[in-house]
C-alpha positions in Angstrom: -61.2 65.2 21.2 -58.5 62.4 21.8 -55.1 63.5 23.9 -52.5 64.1 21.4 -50.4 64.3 24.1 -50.4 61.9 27.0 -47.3 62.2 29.6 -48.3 58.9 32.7 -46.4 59.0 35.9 -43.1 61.2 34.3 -40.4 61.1 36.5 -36.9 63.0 35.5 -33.8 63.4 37.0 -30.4 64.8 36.3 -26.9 63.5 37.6 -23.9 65.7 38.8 -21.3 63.5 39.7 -23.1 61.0 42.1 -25.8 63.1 43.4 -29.2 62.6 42.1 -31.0 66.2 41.2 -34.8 65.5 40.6 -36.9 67.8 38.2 -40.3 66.1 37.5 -41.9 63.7 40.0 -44.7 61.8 38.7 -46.1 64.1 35.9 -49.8 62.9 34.7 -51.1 65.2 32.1 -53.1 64.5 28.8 -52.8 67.6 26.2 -56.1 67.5 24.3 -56.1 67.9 19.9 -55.9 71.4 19.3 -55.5 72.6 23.1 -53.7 75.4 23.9 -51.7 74.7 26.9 -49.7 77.4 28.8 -47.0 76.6 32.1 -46.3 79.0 34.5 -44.0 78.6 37.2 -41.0 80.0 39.0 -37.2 79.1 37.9 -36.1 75.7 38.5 -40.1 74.3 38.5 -39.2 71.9 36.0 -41.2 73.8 33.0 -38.3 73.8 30.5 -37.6 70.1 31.2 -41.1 68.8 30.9 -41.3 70.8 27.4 -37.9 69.5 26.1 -39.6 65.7 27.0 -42.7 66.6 25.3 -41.0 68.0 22.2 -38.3 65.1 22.5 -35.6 66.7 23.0 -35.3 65.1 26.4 -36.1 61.8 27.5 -37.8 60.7 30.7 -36.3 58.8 33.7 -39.2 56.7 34.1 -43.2 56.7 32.8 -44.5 56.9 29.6 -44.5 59.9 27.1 -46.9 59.1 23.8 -47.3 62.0 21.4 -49.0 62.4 18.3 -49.5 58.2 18.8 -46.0 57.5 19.4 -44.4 56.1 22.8 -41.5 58.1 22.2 -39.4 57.6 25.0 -39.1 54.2 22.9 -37.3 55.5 20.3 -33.4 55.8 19.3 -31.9 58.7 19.0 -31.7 58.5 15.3 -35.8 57.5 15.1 -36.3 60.3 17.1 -34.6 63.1 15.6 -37.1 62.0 12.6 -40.0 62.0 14.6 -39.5 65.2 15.9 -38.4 66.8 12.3 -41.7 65.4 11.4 -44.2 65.8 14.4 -42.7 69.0 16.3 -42.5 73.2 15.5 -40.2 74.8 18.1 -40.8 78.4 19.2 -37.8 80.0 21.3 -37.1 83.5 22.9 -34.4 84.4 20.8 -36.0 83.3 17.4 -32.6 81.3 16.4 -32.1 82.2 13.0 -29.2 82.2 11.1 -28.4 85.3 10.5 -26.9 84.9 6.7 -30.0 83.6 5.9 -33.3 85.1 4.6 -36.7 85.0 5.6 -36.9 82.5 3.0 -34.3 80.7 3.2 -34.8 80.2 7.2 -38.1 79.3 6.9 -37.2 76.8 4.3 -34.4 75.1 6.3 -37.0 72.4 7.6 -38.3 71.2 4.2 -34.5 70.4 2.7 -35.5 67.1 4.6 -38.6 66.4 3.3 -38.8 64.9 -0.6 -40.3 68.0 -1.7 -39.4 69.7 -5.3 -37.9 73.4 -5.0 -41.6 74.9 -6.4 -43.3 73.1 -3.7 -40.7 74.2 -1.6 -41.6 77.5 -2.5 -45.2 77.2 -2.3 -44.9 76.0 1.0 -42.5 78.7 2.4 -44.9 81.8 0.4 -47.7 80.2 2.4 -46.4 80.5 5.5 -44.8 83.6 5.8 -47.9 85.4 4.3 -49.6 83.3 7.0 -47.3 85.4 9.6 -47.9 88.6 7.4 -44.4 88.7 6.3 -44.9 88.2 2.5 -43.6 91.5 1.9 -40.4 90.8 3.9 -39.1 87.1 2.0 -36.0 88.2 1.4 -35.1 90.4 3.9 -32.1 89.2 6.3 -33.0 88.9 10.1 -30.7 92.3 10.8 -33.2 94.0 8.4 -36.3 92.9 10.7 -37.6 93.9 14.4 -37.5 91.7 17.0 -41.4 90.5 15.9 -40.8 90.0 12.9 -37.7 87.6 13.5 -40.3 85.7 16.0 -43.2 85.6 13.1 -40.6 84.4 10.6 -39.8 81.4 13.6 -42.7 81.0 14.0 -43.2 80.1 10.1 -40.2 78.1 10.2 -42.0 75.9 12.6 -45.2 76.1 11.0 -44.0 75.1 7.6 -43.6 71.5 8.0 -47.3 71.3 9.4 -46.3 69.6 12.3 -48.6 67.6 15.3 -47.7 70.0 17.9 -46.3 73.4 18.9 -43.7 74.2 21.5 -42.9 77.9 22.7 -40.6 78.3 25.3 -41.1 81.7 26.5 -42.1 83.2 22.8 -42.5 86.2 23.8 -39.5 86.9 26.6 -37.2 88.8 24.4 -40.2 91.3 22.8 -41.9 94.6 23.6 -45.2 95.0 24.9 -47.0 95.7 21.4 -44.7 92.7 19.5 -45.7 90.2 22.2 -49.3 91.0 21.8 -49.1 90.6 18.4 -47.1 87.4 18.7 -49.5 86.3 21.3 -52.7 87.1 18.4 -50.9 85.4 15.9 -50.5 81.9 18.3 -54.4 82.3 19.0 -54.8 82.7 15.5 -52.9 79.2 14.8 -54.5 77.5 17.4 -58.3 78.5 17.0 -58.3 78.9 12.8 -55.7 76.5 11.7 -56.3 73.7 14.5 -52.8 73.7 15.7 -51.6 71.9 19.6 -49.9 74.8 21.5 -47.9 74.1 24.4 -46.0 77.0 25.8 -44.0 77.9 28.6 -43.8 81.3 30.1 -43.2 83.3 32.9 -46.0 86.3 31.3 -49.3 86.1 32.9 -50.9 88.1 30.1 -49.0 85.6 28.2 -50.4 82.8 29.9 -54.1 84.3 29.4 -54.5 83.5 25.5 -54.1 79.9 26.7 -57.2 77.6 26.9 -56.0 75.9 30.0 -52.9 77.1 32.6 -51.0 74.6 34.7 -48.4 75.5 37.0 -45.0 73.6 37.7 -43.4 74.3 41.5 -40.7 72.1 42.5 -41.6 69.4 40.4 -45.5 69.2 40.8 -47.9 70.4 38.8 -51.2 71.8 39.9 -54.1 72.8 37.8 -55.6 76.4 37.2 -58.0 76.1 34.1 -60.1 77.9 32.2 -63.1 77.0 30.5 
């Protein structure tokens, strides 16, 4: 399959005051069509950062980022808010939902931006959630759900846009044993039956192991440890 993702000679550095603090030197690294991609590494390896520039959130200090066909370290900040609304599902540790919101209604938050009608809406968001195995909690409030359950209902939120590419910053961090390996099925499940791009960051190795390939960050650098 053809790299959806294709990061060439990334470089990325931060500045405090005048001092130049460098995070990524030189990233190569092509992300294959429905690859799931996991990076280990200790604090302050530069995992986070070359996440937020593969999800555009960040943007490079030099070298080319193309995702899903799109140099996107080209685009404005207003072009690529919508490329990323369009192209990118974010996982995080600590789920991010809004809390006076539903299941529903937090998985629907992506679609208010898409020209959809409220029954498609609603197809869309039924789908999902029952995808996660949470069609018998729709309208239950985050407070009402376990930790697992808030992560499978962000993990619908991110779904339910059907987007290029899925980024989890260290999904299952904040979970016990049993939820994480149940969060960790459900990501095998989206990469292997619904074709989805996974690229997650985590510190887990058990996490790490329901990955088709492992990379790992140290100071910068990454190094290769796959599996076939």
């Amino acid at each position: 399959m053809a790299a959806i993702i294709q990061v060439k000679n990334v470089a990325k550095s931060y500045w405090r005051n005048s001092l130049e603090i460098p995070v990524l030197h030189g990233i190569t690294l092509d992300v294959e069509e429905g690859e799931f991609m996991a990076l280990m590494g200790p604090s302050g390896s530069g995992k986070t950062t070359l996440l937020n520039l593969i999800a555009g959130i960040d943007r490079p200090s030099s070298g080319k980022l193309s995702v899903a066909g799109t140099d996107i370290a080209k685009l404005n900040e207003s072009a690529l808010a919508k490329w990323r609304s369009a192209n990118v599902g974010f996982i995080f540790q600590f789920y991010n939902l809004i809390p006076v919101l539903t299941a529903y209604e937090n998985v629907e938050l992506p679609l208010l931006l898409a020209k959809l009608s409220r029954a498609e809406r609603k197809k869309h968001v039924e789908n999902v959630l029952n995808i996660v195995g949470l069609g018998d909690r729709i309208y239950h409030y985050p407070k009402q759900l376990s930790g697992g359950q808030e992560q499978r209902v962000a993990i619908a939120r991110a779904i339910v846009t059907d987007p290029a590419i899925l980024v989890a910053d260290e999904p299952t961090g904040d979970l016990d044993k049993n939820s994480a390996q149940e969060i960790l099925t459900l990501m095998g499940r989206l990469n292997k039956e619904f074709k989805k791009t996974i690229v997650m960051v985590t510190h887990d190795q058990h996490a790490a192991e329901r990955a088709t390939r492992l990379l790992h960050l140290d100071k910068g650098d990454l190094s290769a440890n796959g599996k076939n």
